[in-house]
PLY file of the C-alpha trace (Angstrom):
ply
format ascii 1.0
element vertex 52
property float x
property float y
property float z
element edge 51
property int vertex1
property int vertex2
end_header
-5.30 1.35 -16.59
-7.86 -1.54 -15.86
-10.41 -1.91 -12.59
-7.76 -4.29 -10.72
-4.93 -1.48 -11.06
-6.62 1.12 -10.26
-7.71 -1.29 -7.01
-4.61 -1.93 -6.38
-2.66 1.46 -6.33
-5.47 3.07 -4.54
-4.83 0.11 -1.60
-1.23 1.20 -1.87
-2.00 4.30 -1.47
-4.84 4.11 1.44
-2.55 1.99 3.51
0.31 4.12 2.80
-1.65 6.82 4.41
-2.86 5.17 7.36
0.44 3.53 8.08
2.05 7.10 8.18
-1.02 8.63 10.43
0.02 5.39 12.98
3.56 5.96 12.69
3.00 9.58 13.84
0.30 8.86 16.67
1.44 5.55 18.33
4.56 4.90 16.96
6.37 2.25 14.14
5.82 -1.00 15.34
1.95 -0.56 15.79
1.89 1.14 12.21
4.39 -2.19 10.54
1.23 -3.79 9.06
-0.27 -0.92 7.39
3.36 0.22 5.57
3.83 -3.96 4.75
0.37 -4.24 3.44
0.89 -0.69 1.65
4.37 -2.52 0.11
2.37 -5.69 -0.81
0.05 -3.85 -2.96
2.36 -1.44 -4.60
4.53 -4.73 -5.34
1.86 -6.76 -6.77
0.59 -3.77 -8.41
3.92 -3.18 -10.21
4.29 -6.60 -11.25
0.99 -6.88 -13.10
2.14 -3.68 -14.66
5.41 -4.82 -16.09
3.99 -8.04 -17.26
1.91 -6.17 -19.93
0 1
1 2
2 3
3 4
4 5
5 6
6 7
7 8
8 9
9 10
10 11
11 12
12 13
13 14
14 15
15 16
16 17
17 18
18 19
19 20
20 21
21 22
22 23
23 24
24 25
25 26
26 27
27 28
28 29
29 30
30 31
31 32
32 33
33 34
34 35
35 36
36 37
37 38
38 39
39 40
40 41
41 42
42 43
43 44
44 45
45 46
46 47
47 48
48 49
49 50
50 51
């Protein structure tokens, strides 16, 4: 795995985690940009993946 990957999932994964901890505390729709964002990267992520 190259520097950008690595990047990448670990964004996934970091927003992924704060997304849930906001879902929990203050509900969904004040966590919606953390899970998107967390999406983004695990999307963009995949497709650099496949394209190898």
């Amino acid at each position: 795995m190259r520097l950008p990957d690595v990047i990448l999932l670990s964004l996934a994964v970091v927003f992924l985690i704060v997304g849930i901890d906001q879902v929990i505390t203050i509900g969904f729709g004040n966590a919606y940009w953390a899970i998107m964002l967390a999406l983004i990267f695990f999307f963009v992520y995949n497709l650099r993946r496949r394209k190898k």
